[in-house]
C-alpha positions in Angstrom: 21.5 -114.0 131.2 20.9 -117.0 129.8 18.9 -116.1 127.2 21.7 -113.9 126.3 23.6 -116.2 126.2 22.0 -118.5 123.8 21.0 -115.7 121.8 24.8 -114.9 121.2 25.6 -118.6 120.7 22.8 -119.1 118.0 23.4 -115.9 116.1 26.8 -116.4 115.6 26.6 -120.2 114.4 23.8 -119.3 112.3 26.7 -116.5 111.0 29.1 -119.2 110.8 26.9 -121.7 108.9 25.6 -119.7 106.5 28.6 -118.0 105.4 31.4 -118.9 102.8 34.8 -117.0 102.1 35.8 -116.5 105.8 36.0 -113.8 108.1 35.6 -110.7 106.0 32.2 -112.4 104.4 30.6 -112.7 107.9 31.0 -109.1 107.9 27.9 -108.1 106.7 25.8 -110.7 108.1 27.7 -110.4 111.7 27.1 -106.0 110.9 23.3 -107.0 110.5 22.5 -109.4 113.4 24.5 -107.5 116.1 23.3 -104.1 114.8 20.4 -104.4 112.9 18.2 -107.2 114.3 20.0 -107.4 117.9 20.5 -103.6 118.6 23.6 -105.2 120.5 26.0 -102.5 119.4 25.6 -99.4 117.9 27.4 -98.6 114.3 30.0 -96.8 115.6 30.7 -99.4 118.5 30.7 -101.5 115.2 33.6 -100.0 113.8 35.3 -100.0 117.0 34.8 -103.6 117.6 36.4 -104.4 114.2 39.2 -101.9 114.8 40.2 -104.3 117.8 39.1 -107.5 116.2 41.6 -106.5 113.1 44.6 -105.5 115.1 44.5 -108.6 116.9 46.0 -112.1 115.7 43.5 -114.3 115.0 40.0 -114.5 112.3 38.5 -111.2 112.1 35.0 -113.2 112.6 35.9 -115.0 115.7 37.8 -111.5 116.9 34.8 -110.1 116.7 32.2 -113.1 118.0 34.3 -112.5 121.1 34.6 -109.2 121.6 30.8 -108.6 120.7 30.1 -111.5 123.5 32.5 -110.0 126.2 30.7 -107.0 125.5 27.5 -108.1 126.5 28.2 -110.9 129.1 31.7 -111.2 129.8 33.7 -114.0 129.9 30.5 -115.9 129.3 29.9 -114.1 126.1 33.0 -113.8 125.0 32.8 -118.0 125.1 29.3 -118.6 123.5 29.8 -116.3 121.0 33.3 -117.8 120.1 32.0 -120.7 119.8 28.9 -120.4 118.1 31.2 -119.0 115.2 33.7 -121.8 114.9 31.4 -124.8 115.7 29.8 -124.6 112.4 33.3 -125.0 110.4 34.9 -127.4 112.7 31.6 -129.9 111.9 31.7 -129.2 108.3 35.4 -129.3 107.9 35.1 -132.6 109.9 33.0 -133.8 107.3 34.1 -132.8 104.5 37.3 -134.3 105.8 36.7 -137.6 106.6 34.5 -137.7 102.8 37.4 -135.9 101.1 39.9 -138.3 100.4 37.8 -141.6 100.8 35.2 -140.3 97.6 37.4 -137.8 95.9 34.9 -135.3 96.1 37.2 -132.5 94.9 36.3 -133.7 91.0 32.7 -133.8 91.1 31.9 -131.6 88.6 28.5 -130.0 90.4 30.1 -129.7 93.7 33.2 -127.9 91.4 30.7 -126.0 89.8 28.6 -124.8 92.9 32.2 -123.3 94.5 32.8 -121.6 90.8 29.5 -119.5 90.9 30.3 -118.9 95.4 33.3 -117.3 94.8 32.1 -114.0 93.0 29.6 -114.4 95.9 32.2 -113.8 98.4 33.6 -111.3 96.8 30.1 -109.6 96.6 29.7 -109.8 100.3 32.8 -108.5 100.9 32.2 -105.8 98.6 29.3 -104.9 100.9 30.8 -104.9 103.9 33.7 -102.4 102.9 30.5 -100.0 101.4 28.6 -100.8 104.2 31.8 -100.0 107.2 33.0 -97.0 104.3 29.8 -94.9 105.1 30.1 -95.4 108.8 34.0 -94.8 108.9 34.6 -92.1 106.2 32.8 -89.2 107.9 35.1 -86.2 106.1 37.8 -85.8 103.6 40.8 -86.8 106.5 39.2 -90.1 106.6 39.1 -90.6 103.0 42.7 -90.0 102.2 43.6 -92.3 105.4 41.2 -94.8 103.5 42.4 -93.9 100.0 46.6 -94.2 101.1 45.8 -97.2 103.2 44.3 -99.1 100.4 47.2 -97.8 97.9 50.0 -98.9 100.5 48.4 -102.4 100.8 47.8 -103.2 97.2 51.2 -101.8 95.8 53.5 -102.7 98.9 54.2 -105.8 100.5 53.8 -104.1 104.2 52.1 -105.6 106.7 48.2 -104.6 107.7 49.8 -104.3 111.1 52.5 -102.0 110.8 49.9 -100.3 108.5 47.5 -100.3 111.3 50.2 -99.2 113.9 51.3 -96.2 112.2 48.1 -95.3 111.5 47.1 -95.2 114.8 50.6 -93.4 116.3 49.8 -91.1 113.5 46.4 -90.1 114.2 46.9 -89.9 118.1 49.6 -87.5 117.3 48.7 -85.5 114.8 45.0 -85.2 115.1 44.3 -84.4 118.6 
């Protein structure tokens, strides 16, 4: 259990200190480690993971940190694996912090530049991960025109992910039993 335990807690600040952008750009790195190099979770528990970790309030990441860690070790887990996650950005946040306002940092032009050429990075990784989930999630043509509307609603409506997400779900429990 213990190794477990630290397992979960190193994997997920290794997620957390290696990744920029937030939540969504752990995706593929957190999809990796827990299925790919952990076998903690199938692909489909995956999916179902970040179903709950979405509907939730809170970061998608640390949703999912916590859910993947209850999964495998209860509460215990559900609090290394938290935490692993969040450590990493509550030290460098601390830092960059205390160094922001006393140097300035936010005009030196390398450090501008480095955050110009992550951004597209991010978006990259995110780009992955909704590939990556879309061949796991979109099994048949149903799913693609839930996937295909969902995406319309959201980018040409100012509705919420939730009641998106709701609906969806009253929907599909009534309609495609």
């Amino acid at each position: 259990m213990v190794n477990l335990l630290f397992d979960l807690f190193y994997t997920f600040f290794k997620i957390g200190l290696f990744t920029i952008g937030g939540g969504y750009a752990m995706l593929p790195l957190i999809k990796k480690e827990v299925i790919e190099t952990h076998a903690w979770l199938s692909p489909e528990e995956f999916m179902d993971v970040l179903a709950i970790a979405e509907m939730t309030p809170g970061p998608i990441a640390v949703n999912t940190a916590t859910f993947v860690g209850y999964r495998l070790a209860k509460l215990p887990g559900a609090l290394f694996g938290t935490l692993g996650v969040v450590l990493p950005s509550l030290i460098i946040i601390t830092v960059i912090a205390a160094y922001f306002v006393q140097y300035n940092i936010s005009e030196i032009p390398r450090l501008k530049a480095a955050f110009t050429a992550l951004r597209p990075a991010v978006v990259g990784l995110i780009a992955s991960a909704v590939f990556s989930l879309g061949k796991k999630g979109i099994l048949d043509l149903r799913a693609a025109f839930i996937a295909g509307a969902v995406f319309l609603i959201l980018t040409f409506t100012n509705i919420h992910p939730i009641v998106i997400l709701l609906a969806t779900g009253i929907l599909g429990g009534v309609f495609f039993v």
